[in-house]
C-alpha positions as a printed NumPy array, in Angstrom:
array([[ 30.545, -13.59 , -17.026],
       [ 28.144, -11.722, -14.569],
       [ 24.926, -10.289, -15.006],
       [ 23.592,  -7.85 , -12.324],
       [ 20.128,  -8.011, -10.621],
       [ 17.982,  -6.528,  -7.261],
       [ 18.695,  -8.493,  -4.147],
       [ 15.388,  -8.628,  -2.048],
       [ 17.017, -12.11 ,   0.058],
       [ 20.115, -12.161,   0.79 ],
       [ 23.019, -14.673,   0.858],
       [ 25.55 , -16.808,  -1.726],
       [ 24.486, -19.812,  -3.668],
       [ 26.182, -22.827,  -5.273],
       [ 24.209, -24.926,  -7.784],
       [ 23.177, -26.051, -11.245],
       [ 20.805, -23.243, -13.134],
       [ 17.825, -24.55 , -14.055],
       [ 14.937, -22.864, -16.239],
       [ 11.656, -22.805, -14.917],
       [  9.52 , -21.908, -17.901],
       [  5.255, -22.072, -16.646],
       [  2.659, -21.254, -18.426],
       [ -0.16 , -18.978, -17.761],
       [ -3.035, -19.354, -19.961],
       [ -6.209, -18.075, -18.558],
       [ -9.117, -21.   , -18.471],
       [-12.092, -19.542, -21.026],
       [-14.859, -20.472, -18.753],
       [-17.752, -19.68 , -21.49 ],
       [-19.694, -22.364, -22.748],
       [-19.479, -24.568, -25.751],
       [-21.589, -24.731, -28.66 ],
       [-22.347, -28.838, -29.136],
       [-20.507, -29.135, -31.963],
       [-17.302, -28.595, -30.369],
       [-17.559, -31.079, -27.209],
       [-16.827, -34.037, -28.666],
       [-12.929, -32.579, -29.709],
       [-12.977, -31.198, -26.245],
       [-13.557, -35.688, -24.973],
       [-10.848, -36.359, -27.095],
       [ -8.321, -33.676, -26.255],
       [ -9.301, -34.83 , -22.317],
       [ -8.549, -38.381, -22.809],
       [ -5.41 , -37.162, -24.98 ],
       [ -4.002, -35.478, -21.477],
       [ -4.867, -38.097, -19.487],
       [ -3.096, -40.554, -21.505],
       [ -0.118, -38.416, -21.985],
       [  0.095, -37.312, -18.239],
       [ -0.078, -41.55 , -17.488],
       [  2.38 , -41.901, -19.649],
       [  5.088, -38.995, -18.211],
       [  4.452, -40.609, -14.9  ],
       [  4.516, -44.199, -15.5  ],
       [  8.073, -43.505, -16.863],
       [  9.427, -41.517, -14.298],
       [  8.376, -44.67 , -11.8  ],
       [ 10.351, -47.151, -14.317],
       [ 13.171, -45.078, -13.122],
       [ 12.867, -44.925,  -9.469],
       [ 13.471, -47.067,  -6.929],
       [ 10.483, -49.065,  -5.014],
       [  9.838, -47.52 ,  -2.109],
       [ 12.314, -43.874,  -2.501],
       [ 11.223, -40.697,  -1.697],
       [  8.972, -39.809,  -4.091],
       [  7.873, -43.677,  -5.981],
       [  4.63 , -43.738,  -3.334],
       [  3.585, -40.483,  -4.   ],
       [  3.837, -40.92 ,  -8.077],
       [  2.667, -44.053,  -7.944],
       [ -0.633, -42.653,  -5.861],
       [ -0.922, -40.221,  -8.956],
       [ -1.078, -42.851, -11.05 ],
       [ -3.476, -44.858,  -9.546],
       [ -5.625, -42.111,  -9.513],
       [ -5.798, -41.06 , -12.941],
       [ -6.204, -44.74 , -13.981],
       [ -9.3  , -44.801, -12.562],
       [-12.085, -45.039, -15.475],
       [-14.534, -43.609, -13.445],
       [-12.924, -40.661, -12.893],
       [-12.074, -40.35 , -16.409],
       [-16.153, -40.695, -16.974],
       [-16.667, -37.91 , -14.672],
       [-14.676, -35.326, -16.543],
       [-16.131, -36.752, -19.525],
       [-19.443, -36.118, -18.479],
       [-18.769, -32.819, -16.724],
       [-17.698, -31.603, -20.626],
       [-20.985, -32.792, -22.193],
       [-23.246, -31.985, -20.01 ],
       [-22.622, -28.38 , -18.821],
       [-21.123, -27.342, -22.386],
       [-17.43 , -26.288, -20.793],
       [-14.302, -26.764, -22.06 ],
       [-11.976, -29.75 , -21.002],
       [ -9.319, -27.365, -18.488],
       [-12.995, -26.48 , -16.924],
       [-14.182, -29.578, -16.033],
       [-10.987, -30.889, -14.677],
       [-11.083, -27.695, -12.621],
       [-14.146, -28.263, -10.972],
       [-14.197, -32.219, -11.035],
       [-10.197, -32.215,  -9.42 ],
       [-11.381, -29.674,  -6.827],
       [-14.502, -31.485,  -5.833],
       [-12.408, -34.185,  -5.252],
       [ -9.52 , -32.676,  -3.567],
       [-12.505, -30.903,  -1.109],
       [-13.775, -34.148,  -0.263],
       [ -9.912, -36.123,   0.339],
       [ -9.305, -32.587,   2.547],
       [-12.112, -33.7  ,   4.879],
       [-10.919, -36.882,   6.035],
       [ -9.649, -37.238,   9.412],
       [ -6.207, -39.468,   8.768],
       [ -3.924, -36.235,   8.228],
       [ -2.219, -38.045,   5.891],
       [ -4.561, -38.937,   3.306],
       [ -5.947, -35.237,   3.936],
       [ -2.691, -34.391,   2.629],
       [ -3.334, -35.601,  -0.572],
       [ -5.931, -33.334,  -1.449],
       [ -2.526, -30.682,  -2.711],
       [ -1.395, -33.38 ,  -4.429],
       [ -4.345, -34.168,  -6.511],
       [ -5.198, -29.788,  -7.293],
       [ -1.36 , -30.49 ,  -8.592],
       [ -1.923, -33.236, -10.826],
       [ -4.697, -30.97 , -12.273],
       [ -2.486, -28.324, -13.077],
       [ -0.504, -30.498, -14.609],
       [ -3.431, -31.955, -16.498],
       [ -4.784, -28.601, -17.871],
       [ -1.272, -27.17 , -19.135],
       [ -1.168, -30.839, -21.352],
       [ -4.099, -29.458, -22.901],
       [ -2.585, -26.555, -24.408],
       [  0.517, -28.446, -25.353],
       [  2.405, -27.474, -22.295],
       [  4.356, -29.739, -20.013],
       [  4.632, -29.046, -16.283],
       [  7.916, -29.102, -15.162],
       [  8.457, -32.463, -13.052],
       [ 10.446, -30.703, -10.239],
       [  9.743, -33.629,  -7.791],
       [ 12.874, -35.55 ,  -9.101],
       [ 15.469, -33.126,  -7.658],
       [ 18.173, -34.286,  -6.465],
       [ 21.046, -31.269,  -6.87 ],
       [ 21.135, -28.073,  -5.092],
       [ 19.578, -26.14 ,  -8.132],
       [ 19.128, -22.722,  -8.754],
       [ 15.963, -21.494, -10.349],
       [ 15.764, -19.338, -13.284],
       [ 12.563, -17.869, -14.499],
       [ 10.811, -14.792, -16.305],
       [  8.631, -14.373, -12.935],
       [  7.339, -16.685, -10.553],
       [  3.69 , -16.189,  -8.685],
       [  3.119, -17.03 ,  -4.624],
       [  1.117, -19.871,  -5.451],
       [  4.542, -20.783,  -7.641],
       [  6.697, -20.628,  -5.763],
       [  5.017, -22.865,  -3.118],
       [  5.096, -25.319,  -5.499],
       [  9.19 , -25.351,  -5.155],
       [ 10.639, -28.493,  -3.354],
       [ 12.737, -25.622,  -1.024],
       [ 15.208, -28.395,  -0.253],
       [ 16.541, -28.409,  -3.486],
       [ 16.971, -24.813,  -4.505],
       [ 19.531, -22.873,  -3.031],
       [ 18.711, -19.725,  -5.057],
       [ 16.017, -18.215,  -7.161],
       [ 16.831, -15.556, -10.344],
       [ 13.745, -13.854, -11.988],
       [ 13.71 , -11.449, -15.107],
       [ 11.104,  -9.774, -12.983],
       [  9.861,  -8.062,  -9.883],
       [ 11.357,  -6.077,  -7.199],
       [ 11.693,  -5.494,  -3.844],
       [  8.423,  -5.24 ,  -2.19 ],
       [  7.242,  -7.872,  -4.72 ],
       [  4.922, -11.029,  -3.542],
       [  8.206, -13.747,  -4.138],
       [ 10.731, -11.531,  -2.814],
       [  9.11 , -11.583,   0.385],
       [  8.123, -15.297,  -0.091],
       [ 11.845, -15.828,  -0.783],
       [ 13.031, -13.654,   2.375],
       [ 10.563, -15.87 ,   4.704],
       [ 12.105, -18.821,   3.668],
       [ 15.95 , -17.527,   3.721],
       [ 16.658, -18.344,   0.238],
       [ 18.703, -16.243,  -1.616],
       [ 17.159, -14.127,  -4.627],
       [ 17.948, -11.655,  -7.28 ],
       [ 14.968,  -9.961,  -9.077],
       [ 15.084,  -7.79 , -12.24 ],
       [ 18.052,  -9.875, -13.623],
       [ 17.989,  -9.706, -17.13 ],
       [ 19.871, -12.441, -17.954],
       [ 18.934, -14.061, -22.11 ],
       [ 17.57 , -17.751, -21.93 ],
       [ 20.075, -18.659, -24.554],
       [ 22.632, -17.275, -22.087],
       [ 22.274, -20.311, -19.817],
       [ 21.945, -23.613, -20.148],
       [ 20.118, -26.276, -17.918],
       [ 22.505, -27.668, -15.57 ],
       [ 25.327, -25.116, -16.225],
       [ 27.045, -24.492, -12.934],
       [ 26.096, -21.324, -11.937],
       [ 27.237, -19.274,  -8.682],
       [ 24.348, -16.628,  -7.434],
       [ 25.572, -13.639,  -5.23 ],
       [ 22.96 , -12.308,  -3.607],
       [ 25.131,  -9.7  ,  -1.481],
       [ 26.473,  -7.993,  -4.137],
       [ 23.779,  -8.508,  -6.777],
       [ 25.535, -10.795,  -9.112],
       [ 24.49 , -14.028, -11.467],
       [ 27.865, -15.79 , -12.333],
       [ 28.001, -17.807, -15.008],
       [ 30.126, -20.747, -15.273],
       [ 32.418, -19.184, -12.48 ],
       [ 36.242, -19.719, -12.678],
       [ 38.058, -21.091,  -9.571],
       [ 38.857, -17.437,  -8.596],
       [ 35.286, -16.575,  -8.386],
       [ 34.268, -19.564,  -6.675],
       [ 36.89 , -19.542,  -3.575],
       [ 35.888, -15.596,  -3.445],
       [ 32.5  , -16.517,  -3.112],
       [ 33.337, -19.381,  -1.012],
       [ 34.589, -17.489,   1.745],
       [ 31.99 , -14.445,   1.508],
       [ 29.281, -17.25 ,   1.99 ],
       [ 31.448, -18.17 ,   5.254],
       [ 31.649, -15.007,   6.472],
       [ 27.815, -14.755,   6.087],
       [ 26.774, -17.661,   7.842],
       [ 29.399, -16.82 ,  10.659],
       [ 27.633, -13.253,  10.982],
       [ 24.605, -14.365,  11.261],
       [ 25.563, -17.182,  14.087],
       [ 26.935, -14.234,  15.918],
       [ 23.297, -12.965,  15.576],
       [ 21.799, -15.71 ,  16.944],
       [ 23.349, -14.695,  20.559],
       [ 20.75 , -11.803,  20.476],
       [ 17.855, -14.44 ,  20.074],
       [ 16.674, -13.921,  23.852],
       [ 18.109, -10.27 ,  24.436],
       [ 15.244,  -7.878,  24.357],
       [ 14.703,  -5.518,  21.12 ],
       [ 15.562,  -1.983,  23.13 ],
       [ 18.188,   0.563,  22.504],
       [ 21.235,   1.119,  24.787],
       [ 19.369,   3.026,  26.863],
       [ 16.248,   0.832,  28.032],
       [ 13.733,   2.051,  25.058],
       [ 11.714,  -1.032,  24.059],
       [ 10.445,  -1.956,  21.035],
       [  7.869,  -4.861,  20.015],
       [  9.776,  -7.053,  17.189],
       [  7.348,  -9.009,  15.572],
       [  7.304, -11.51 ,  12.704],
       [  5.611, -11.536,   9.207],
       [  4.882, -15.361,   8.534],
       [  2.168, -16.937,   5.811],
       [  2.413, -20.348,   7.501],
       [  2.141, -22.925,  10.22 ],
       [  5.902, -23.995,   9.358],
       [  6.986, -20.389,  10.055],
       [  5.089, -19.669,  13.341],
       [  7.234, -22.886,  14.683],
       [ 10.371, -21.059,  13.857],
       [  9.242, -17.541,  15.76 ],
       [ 11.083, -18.902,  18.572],
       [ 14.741, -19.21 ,  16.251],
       [ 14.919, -15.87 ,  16.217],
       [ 13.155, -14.447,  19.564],
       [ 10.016, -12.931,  17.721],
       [  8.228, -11.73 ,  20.384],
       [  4.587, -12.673,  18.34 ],
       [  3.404, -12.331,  14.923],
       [  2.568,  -8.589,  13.305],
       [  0.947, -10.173,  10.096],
       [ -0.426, -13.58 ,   8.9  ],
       [ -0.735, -13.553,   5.206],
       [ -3.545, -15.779,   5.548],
       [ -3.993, -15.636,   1.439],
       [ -0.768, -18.033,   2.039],
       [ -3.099, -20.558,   3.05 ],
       [ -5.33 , -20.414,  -0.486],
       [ -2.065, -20.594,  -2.641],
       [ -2.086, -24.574,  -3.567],
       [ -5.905, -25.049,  -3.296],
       [ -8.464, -24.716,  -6.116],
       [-11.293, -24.42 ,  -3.281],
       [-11.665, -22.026,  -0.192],
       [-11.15 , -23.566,   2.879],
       [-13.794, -24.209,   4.916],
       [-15.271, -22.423,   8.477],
       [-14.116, -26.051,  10.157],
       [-10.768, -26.229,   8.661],
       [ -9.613, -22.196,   8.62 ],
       [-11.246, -22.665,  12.825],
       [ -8.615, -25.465,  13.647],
       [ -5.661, -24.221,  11.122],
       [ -6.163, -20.718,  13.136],
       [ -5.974, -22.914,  16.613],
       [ -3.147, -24.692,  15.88 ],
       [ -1.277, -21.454,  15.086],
       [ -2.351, -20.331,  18.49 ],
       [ -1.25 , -23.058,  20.277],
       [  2.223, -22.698,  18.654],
       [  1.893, -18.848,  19.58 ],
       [  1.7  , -19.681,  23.503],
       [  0.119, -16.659,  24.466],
       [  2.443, -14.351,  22.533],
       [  0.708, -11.427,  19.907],
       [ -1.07 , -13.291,  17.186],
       [ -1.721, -10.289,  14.412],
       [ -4.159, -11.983,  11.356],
       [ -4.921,  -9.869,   8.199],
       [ -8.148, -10.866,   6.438],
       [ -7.724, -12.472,   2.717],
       [ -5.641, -10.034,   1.08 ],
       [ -6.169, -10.432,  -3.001],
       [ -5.9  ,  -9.378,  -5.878],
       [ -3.349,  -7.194,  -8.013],
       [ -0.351,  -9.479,  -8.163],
       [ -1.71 , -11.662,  -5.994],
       [ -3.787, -14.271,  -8.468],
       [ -5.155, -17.576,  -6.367],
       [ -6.178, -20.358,  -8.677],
       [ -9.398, -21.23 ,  -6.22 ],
       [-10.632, -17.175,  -6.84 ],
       [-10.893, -16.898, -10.747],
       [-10.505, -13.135, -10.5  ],
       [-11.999, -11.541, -13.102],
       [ -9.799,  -9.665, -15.207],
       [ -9.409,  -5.74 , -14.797],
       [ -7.561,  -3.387, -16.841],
       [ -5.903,  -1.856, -13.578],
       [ -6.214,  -4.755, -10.796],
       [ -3.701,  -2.465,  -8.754],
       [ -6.286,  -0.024,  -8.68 ],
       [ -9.679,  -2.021,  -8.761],
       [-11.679,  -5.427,  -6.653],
       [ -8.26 ,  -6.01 ,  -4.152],
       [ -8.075,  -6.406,  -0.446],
       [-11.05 ,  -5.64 ,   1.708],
       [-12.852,  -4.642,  -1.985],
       [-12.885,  -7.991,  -2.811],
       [-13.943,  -9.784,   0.474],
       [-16.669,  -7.047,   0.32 ],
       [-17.76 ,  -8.384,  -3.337],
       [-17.54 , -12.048,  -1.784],
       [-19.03 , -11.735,   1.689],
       [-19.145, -15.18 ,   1.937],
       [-15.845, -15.548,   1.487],
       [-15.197, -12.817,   4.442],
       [-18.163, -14.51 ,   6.56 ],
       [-16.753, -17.57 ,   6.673],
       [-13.219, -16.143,   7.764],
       [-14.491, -14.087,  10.284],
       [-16.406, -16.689,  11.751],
       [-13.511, -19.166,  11.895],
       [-11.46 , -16.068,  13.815],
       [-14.277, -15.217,  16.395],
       [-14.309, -18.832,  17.224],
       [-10.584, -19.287,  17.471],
       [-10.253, -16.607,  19.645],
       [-11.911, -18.132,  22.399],
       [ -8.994, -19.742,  22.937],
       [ -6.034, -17.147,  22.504],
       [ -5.616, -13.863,  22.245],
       [ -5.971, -12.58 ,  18.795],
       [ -5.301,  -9.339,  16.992],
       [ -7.552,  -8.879,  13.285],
       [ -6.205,  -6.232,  10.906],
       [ -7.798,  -5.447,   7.514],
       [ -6.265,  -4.47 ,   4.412],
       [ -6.927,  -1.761,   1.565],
       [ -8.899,   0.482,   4.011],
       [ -9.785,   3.88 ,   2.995],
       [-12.71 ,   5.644,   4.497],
       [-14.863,   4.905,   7.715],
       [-18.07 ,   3.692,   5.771],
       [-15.778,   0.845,   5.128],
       [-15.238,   0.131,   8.896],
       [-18.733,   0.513,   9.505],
       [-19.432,  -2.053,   6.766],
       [-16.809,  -4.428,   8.541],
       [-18.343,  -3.96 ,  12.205],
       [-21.927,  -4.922,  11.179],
       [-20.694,  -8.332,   9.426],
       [-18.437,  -8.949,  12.772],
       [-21.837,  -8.498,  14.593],
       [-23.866, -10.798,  12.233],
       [-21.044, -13.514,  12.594],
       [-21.873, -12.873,  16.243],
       [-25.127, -13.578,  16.301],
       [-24.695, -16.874,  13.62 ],
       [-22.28 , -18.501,  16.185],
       [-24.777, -17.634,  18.938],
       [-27.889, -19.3  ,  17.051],
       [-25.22 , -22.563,  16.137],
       [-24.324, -22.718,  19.771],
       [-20.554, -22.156,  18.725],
       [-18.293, -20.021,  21.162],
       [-16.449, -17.182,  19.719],
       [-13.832, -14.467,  22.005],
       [-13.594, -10.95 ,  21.424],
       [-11.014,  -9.716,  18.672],
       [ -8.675,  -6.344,  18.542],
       [ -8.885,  -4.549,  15.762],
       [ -6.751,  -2.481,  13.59 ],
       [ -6.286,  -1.891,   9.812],
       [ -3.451,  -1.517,   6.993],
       [ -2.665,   1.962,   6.43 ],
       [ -1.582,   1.59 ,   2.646],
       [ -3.004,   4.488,   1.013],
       [ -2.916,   8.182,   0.93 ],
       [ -6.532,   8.294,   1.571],
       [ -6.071,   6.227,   4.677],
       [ -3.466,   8.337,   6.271],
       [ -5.48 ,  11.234,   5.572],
       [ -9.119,   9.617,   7.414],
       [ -6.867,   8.331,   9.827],
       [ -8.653,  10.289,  12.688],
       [-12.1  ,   9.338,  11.581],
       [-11.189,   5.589,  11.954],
       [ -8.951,   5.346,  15.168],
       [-12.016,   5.586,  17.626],
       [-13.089,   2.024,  16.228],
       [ -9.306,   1.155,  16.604],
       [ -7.375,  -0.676,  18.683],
       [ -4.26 ,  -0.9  ,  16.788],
       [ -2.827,   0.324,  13.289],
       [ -0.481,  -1.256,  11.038],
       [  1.546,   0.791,   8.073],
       [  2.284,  -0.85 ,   5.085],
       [  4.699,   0.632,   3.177],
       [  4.769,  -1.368,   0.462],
       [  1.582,  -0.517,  -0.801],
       [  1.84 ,   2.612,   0.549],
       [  4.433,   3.614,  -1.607],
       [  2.756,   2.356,  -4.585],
       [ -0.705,   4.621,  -4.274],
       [  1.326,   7.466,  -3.151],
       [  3.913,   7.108,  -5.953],
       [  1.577,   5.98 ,  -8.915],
       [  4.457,   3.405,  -8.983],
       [  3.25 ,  -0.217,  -9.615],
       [  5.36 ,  -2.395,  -6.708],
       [  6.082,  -4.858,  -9.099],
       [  7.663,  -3.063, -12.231],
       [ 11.484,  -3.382, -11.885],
       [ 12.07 ,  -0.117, -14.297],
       [ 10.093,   1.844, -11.325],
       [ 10.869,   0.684,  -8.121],
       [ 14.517,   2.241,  -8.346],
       [ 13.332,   5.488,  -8.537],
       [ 10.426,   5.532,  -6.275],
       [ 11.301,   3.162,  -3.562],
       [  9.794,   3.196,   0.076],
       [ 12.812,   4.995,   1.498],
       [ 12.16 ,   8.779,   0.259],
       [ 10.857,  11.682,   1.862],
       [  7.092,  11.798,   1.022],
       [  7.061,   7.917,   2.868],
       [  8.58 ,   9.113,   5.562],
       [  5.923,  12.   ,   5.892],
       [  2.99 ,   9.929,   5.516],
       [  4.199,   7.319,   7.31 ],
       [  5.359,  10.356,   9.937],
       [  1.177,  11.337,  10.071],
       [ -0.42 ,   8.378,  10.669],
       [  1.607,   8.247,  13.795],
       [  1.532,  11.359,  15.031],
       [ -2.445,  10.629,  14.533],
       [ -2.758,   7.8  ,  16.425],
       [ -0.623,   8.827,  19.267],
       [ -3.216,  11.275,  19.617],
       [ -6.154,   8.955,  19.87 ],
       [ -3.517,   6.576,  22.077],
       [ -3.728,   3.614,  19.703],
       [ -0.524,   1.936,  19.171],
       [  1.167,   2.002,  15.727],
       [  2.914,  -1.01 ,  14.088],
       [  4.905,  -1.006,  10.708],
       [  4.642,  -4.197,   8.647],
       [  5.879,  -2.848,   5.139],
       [  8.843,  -4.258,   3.841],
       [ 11.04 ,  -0.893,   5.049],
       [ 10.509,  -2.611,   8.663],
       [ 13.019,  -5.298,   7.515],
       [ 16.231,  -3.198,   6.617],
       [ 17.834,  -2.689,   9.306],
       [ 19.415,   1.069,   8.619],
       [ 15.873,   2.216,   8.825],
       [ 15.063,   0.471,  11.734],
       [ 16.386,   2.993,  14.576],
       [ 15.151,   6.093,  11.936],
       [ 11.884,   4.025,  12.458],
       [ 11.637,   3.737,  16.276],
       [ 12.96 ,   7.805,  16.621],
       [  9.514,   8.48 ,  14.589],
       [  7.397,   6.722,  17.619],
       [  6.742,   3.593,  15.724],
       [  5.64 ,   0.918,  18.854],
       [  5.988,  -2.163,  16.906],
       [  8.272,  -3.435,  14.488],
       [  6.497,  -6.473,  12.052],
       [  9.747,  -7.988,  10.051],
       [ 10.607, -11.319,   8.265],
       [ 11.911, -13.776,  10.205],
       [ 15.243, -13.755,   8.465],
       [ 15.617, -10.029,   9.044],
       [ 14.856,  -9.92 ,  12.651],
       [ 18.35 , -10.331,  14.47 ],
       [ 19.522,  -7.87 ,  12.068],
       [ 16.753,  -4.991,  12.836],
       [ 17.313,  -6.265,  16.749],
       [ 21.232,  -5.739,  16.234],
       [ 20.569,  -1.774,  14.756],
       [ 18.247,  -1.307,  17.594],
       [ 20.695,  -2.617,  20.679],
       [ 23.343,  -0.892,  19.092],
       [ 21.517,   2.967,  19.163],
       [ 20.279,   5.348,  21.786],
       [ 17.146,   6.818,  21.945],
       [ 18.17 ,  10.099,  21.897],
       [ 20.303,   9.315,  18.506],
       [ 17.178,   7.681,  16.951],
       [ 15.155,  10.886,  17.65 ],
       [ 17.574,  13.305,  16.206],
       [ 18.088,  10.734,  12.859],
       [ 14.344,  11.064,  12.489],
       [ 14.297,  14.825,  13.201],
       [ 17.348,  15.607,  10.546],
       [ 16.017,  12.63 ,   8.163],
       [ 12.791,  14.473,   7.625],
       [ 14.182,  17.954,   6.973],
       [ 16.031,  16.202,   3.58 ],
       [ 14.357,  16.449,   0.277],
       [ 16.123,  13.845,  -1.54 ],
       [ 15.669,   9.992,  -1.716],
       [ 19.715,  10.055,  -2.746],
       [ 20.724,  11.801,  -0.14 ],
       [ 18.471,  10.185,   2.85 ],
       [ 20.584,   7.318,   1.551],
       [ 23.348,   8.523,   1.604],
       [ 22.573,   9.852,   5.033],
       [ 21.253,   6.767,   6.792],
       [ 24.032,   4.765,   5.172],
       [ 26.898,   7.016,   6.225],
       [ 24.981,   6.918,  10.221],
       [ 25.184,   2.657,   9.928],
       [ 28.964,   2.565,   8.951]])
């Protein structure tokens, strides 16, 4: 039996399905009437004892000294500290909150403090303890966390929908593959998924009562398939398509240090979307030739507090060292919608699509932004780098934006702290940017396009509902215009124009792309040989006339059909 879904990463996977079923139930951060806080001690000291308990078994069962017995046996430790215990107790009685609330802000004070320490080890365990929290707060409601630290099998993950900060949570060496009932692709874990080469099927709707745990399960994320309990056939089919895969993409590892131009000498910039330190070190794989966008809301996924000026000021240097001088492109926190960070507690919003995201909500958190853009000024004094901003509309907003720089400026002057000088560019993702393009640009140094979001605003399609994004994807005409007039705008004003959106990655759009003037190319890594293979393999003069004759069509189907029928 096979169940059909979206690919958004691509590749075949062998393992044993596994049901990932989390819980998401909001904290109620109002306070208690005193009646109610001594239930609220005892359900605490309930979930402490419980969550001793789960872990004191799973160490019976490992081995002194494995992989994981330090690292459980550190948890424990922890939690059987009284004091600690007295804290939470305390925190409950004497602010009138609710028990998930007080381990919230106790945990995160604590983790905040361990984070500080200069043995980069124990600093380390500050993720660690903002996980045994988690863990501590869904025993509260009856839930139970599952304990995916005991892996062992390659394991394919099923789930109704996963978040970023999730997903992060996934020991990657274990899963080969990753099914959701939901999203699509332009979704948060699709691209998470893509970055870290695992393949992924989205909008699969496969029953729970379909599956079992542990059932072997093959996942063919070429064709967009979910077999279950495969027969022999099936398996030696999909046996050799995975081998044919991984020998395509070795032959596209011979382009690694070949320049990103067409047969004829045009150059393009091929940049990398990344979220992490781990994925800067791999730029060099794949011959990135820099970094088009840091998702630097990565770095807030598996913390309960916001990093501070001192620690976002060295994680930004160490990504410049690894950079060596190449293009170093950082986007400002970029939150909100489907993008929920546990340290944030956004409030909720009937339309979060459409309400505090992006630069909206750094602008209703200044210090939040402050202390970012302070960390970046100083950072770039000692590497080049580029600073974008996201959800931009209208040039009061840029004005806005330019007086903070200049107050961060003058802060780091009074501290005696060094800062560089930035370049600066935003994310075009709305109509209403494309259209106040020109008003912007003279503050510019450098636009990005994001068709994702892009897409979304000028569709009225939300990115993440799988029973719209088939019939309003990126790929369609009125993209392709807008995306068509912000260049043609900034060529004008001579800024350069990169493309960051998710279309960057396929490469059949890629050479449609660079015949529409696009400069720079911002892709995942695992997509990169493949949009450098499309571009080698074109002339210039055959990428203008596919953007001239794509634009005249009317239809999304048939600019498929017509791109697809110009790759084969």
């Amino acid at each position: 039996m096979s169940i059909k879904g979206i690919v958004v990463s691509s590749g075949v996977a062998f393992g044993q399905a596994l049901h990932l079923n989390l819980h998401h139930e909001k904290i109620d951060y109002r306070r208690l009437s005193s009646d109610k806080i001594p239930n609220e001690q005892r359900k605490l000291a309930q979930a402490f004892n419980k969550q001793k308990g789960h872990l004191a078994e799973v160490l019976a069962k490992l081995k002194v000294g494995s992989e994981h017995y330090d690292l459980i046996e550190a948890d424990l430790l922890f939690l059987d500290d009284d004091s600690l215990l007295e804290v939470v107790v305390n925190e409950i009685s004497q602010l009138q909150i609710n028990a998930a609330v007080a381990i919230e802000r106790v945990f995160s004070h604590q983790a905040s403090e361990i984070e500080q320490l200069e043995d980069p080890y124990l600093a380390n365990r500050a993720q660690d303890v903002l996980c045994l929290a988690s863990r501590l707060i869904a025993r509260l409601s009856g839930a139970q966390h599952l304990d995916l630290s005991q892996l062992t099998t390659p394991t394919i993950i099923l789930a109704h929908d996963l978040t970023p900060a999730e997903f992060a949570m996934l020991p990657l060496q274990h899963i080969t593959g990753l099914v959701l009932n939901t999203g699509g692709l332009t979704s948060h874990t699709a691209i998470l998924a893509r970055s870290a080469g695992i393949p992924a099927l989205l909008s699969c709707q496969f029953e729970r009562s379909q599956i079992n745990d542990g059932d072997a399960v093959v996942l063919n994320a070429i064709d967009g398939e979910l077999h279950l309990n495969p027969t022999a056939d099936i398996i030696e089919r999909l046996t050799q398509l995975r081998q044919q895969d991984e020998a395509h993409k070795q032959q596209l590892l011979l382009l690694k240090d070949l320049p990103a131009q067409t047969l004829d000498g045009h150059s393009v910039g091929l940049l990398a979307n990344v979220g992490s330190l781990n994925e800067i070190s791999h730029l060099t794989d794949v011959g990135a030739e820099g970094i088009g966008l840091f998702r630097t809301e990565f770095m807030l996924m598996n913390t309960m507090t916001i990093p501070q000026e001192k620690i976002q000021y060295h994680f930004y240097c160490d990504a410049l060292q690894l950079m060596d001088g190449k293009p170093f492109t950082i986007r400002t926190l970029d939150v909100g919608a489907d993008k929920e960070l546990p340290c944030l507690n956004p409030a909720c919003e009937d339309n979060p699509a459409l309400g505090i995201r992006g630069i909206r909500y750094t602008f209703a958190h200044p210090e939040i932004l402050i202390t970012q853009l302070k960390a970046i000024l100083r950072a770039a004094n000692h590497g080049p780098i580029r600073l974008m901003f996201p959800m931009i509309n209208q040039v009061e907003e840029l004005d806005t934006l330019f007086e903070l720089i200049e107050q961060c400026k003058s802060s780091l002057n009074e501290e005696e702290k060094g800062y560089g000088e930035l370049s600066y560019g935003i994310v075009v993702e709305t109509p209403a940017a494309v259209i106040n393009l020109a008003s912007m640009l003279p503050r510019l140094d450098f636009i990005s396009i994001g068709t994702n979001d892009l897409t979304q605003y000028a569709m009225a399609a939300d990115r993440t509902n799988p029973q719209l994004t088939r019939d309003y994807p990126s790929l369609s005409p009125a993209i392709l215009t807008l995306v068509q007039m912000s260049i043609d705008t900034a060529k004008q004003h001579n800024v350069k124009v990169s493309l960051c959106g998710e279309l960057a990655s396929d490469p059949i759009v890629a050479p449609l792309l660079v015949g529409m003037g696009i400069d720079e190319l911002s892709v995942n890594l695992v997509s990169l040989l493949e949009v450098k293979s499309a571009i080698r393999a074109s002339s210039y003069p055959s990428c203008l006339e596919m953007a001239k004759q794509a634009q005249k069509i009317e239809r999304i189907e048939e600019l498929n059909l017509y791109l697809t029928g110009l790759s084969l």
